[in-house]
C-alpha positions as protocol buffer text, in pm:
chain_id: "A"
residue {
  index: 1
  type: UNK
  ca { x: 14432 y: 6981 z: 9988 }
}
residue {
  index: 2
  type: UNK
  ca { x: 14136 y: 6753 z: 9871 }
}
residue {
  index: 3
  type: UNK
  ca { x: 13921 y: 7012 z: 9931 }
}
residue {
  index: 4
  type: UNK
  ca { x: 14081 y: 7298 z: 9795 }
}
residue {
  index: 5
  type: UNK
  ca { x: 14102 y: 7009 z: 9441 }
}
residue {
  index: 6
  type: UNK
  ca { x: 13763 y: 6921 z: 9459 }
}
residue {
  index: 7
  type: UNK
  ca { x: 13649 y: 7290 z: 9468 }
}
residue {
  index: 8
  type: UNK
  ca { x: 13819 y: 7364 z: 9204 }
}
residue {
  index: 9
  type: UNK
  ca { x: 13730 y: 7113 z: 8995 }
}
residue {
  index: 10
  type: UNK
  ca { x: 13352 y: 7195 z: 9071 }
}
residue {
  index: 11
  type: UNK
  ca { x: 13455 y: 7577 z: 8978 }
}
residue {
  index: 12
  type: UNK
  ca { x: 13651 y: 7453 z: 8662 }
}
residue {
  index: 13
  type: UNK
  ca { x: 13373 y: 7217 z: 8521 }
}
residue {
  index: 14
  type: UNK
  ca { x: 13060 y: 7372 z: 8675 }
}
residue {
  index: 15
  type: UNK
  ca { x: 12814 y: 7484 z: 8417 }
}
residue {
  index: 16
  type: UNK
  ca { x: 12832 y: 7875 z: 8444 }
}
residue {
  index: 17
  type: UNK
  ca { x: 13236 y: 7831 z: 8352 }
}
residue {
  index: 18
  type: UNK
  ca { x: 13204 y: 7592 z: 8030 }
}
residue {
  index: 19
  type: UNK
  ca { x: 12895 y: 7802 z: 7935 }
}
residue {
  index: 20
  type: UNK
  ca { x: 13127 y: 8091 z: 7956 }
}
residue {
  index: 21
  type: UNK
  ca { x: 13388 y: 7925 z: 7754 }
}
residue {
  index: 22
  type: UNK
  ca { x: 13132 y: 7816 z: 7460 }
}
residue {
  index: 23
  type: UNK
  ca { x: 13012 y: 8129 z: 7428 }
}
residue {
  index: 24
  type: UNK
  ca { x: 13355 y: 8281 z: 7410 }
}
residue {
  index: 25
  type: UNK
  ca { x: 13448 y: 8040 z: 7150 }
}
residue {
  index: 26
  type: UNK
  ca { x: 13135 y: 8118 z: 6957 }
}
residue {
  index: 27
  type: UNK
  ca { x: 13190 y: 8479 z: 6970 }
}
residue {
  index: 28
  type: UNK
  ca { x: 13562 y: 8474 z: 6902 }
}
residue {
  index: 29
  type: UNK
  ca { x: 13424 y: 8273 z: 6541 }
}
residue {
  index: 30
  type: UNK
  ca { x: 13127 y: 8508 z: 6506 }
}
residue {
  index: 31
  type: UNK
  ca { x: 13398 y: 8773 z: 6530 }
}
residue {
  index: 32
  type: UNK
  ca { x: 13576 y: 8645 z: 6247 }
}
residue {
  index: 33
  type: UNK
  ca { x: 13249 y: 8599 z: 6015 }
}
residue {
  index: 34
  type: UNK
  ca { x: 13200 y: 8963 z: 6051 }
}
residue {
  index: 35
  type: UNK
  ca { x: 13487 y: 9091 z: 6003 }
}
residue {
  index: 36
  type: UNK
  ca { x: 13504 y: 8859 z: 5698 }
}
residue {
  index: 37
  type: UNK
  ca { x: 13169 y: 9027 z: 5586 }
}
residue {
  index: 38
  type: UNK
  ca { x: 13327 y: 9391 z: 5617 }
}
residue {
  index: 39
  type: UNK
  ca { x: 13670 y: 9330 z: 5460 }
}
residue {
  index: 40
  type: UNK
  ca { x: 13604 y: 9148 z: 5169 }
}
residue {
  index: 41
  type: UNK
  ca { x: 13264 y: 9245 z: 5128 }
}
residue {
  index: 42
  type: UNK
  ca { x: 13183 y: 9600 z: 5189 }
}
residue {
  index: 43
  type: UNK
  ca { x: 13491 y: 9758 z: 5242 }
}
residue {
  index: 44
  type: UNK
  ca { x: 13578 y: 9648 z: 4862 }
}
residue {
  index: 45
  type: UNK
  ca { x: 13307 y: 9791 z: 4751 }
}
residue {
  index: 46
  type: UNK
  ca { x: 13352 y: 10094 z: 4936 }
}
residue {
  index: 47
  type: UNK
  ca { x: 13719 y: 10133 z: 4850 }
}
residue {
  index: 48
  type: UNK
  ca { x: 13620 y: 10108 z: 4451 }
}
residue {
  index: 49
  type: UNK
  ca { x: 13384 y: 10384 z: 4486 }
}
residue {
  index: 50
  type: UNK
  ca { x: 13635 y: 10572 z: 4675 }
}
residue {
  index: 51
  type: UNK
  ca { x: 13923 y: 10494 z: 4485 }
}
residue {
  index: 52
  type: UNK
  ca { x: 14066 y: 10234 z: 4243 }
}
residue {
  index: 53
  type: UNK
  ca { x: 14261 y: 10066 z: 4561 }
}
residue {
  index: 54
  type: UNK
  ca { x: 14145 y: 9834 z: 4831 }
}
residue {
  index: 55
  type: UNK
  ca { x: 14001 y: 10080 z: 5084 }
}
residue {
  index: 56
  type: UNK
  ca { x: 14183 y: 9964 z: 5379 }
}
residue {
  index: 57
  type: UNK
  ca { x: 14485 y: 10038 z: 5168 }
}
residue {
  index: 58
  type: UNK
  ca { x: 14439 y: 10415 z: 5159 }
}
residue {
  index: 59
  type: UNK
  ca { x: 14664 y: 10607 z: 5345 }
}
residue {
  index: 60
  type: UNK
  ca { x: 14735 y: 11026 z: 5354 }
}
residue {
  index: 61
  type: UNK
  ca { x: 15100 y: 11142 z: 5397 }
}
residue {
  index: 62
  type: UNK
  ca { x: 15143 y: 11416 z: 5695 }
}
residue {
  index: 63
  type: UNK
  ca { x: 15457 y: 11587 z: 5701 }
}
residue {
  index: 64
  type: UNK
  ca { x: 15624 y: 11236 z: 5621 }
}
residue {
  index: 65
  type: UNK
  ca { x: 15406 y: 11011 z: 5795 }
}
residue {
  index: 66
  type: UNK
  ca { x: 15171 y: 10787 z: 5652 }
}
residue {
  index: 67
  type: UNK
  ca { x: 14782 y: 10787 z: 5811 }
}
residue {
  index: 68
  type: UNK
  ca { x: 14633 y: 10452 z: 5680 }
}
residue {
  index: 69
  type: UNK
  ca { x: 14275 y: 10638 z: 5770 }
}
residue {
  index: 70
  type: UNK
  ca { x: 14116 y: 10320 z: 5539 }
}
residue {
  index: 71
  type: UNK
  ca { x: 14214 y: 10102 z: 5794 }
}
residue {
  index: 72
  type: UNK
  ca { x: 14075 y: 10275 z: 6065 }
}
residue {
  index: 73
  type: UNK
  ca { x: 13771 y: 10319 z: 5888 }
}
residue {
  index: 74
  type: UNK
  ca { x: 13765 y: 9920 z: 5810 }
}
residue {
  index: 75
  type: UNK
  ca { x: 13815 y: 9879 z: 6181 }
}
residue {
  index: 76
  type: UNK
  ca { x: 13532 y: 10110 z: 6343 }
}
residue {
  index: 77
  type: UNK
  ca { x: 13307 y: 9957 z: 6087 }
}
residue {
  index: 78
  type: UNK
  ca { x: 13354 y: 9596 z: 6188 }
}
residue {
  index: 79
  type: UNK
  ca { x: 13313 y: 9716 z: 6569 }
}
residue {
  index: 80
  type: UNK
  ca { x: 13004 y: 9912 z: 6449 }
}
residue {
  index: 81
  type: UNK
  ca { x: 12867 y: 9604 z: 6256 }
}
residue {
  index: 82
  type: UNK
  ca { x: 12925 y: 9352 z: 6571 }
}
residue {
  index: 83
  type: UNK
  ca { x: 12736 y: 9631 z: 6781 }
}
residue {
  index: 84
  type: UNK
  ca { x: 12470 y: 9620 z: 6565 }
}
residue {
  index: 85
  type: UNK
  ca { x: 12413 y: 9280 z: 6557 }
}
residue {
  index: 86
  type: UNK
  ca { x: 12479 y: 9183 z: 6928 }
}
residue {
  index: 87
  type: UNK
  ca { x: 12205 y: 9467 z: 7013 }
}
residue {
  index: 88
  type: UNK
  ca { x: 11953 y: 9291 z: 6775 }
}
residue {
  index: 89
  type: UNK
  ca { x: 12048 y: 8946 z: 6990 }
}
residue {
  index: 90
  type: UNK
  ca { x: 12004 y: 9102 z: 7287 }
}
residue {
  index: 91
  type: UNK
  ca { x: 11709 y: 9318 z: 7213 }
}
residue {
  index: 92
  type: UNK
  ca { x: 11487 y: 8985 z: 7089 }
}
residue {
  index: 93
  type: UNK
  ca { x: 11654 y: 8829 z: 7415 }
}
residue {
  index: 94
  type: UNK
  ca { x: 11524 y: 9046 z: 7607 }
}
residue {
  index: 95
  type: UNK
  ca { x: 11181 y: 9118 z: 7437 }
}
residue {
  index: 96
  type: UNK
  ca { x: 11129 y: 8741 z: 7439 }
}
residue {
  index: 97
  type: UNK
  ca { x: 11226 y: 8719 z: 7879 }
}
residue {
  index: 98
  type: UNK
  ca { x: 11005 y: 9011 z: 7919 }
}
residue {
  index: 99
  type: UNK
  ca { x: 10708 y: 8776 z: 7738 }
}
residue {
  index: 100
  type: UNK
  ca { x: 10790 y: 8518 z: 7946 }
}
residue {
  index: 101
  type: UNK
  ca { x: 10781 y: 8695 z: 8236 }
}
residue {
  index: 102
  type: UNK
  ca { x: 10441 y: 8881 z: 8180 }
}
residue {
  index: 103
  type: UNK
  ca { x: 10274 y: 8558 z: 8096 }
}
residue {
  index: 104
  type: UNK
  ca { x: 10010 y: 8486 z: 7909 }
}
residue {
  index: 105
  type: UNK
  ca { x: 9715 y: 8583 z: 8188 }
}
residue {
  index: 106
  type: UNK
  ca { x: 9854 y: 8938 z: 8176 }
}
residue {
  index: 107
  type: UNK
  ca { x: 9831 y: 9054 z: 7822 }
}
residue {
  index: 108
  type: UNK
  ca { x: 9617 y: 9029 z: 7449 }
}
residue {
  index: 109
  type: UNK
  ca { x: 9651 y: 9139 z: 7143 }
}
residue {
  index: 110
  type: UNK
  ca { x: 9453 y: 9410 z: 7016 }
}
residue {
  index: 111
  type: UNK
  ca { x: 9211 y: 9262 z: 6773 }
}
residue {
  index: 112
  type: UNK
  ca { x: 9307 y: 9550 z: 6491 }
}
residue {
  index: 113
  type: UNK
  ca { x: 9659 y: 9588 z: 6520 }
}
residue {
  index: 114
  type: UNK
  ca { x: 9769 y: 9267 z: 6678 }
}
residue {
  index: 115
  type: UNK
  ca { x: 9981 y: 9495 z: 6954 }
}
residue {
  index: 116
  type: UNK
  ca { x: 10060 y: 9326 z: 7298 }
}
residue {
  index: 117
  type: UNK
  ca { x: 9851 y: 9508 z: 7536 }
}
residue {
  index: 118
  type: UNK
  ca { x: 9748 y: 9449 z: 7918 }
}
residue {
  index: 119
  type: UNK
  ca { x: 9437 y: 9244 z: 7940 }
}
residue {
  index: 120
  type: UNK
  ca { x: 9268 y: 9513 z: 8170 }
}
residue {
  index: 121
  type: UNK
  ca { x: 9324 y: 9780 z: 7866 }
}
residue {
  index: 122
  type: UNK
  ca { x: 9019 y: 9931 z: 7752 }
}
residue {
  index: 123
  type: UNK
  ca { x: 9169 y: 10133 z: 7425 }
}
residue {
  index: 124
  type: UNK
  ca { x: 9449 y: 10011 z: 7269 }
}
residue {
  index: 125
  type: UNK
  ca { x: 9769 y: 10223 z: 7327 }
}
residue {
  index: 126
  type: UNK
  ca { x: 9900 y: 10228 z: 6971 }
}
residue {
  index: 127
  type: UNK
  ca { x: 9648 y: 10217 z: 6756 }
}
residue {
  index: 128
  type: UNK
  ca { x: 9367 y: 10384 z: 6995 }
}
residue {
  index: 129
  type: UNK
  ca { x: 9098 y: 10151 z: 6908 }
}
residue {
  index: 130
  type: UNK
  ca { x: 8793 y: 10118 z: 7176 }
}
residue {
  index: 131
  type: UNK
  ca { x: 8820 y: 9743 z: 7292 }
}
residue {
  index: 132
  type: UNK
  ca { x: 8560 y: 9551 z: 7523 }
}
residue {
  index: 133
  type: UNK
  ca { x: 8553 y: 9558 z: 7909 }
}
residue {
  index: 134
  type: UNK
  ca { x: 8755 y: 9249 z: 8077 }
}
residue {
  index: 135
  type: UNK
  ca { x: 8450 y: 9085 z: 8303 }
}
């Protein structure tokens, strides 16, 4: 039974598990900043050039039922907001790994356009200029 407590405890309070939980935390409050951002920023905004009424507010009747289509529009554009900016993060994550991975022996900048480029390169790739030989 000492065992089976200690193991858990190790699983519990290990690193990967309270890294997990901070970055839960963080995105559950990032989560609310954006939506913040799209509900009483934009979607205002949006809803007064729409209409004269909050734009989450508007709503269609259909054969007696009410659509509230504003709020499904608020909602997709939060999700489509967090989406954006959680690809950004992980785009310049990953851009910045790949860097480190590469090194610094393996690639230059080209001296006109300042492009990463693979030492050995001879012409650069984007901006086709003739570059000197490696030695």
């Amino acid at each position: 039974m000492q065992d089976l407590w200690k193991e858990f405890k190790e699983f519990a309070l290990g690193g990967n598990l309270v890294q997990l939980a901070v970055a839960f935390v963080l995105g559950v409050a990032f989560a609310a900043v954006v939506t913040s951002v799209v509900e009483d920023l934009f979607m205002p905004i949006i809803g007064a050039i729409v209409s004269d009424q909050s734009f989450a507010n508007l709503t269609l009747e259909l054969g007696g039922a009410e659509v509230r289509y504003g709020n499904f529009i608020s909602v997709l554009i939060n999700f489509l907001a967090v989406a954006l900016v959680l690809f950004i993060i992980v785009k310049a994550y990953n851009e910045l790994k790949r860097k480190e991975e590469a090194g610094p022996e393996t690639i230059k900048a080209c001296p006109y356009c300042k492009t990463d480029i693979a030492i050995e390169a001879t012409r650069c790739p984007a901006c086709t200029s003739q570059l000197e030989a490696v030695a």
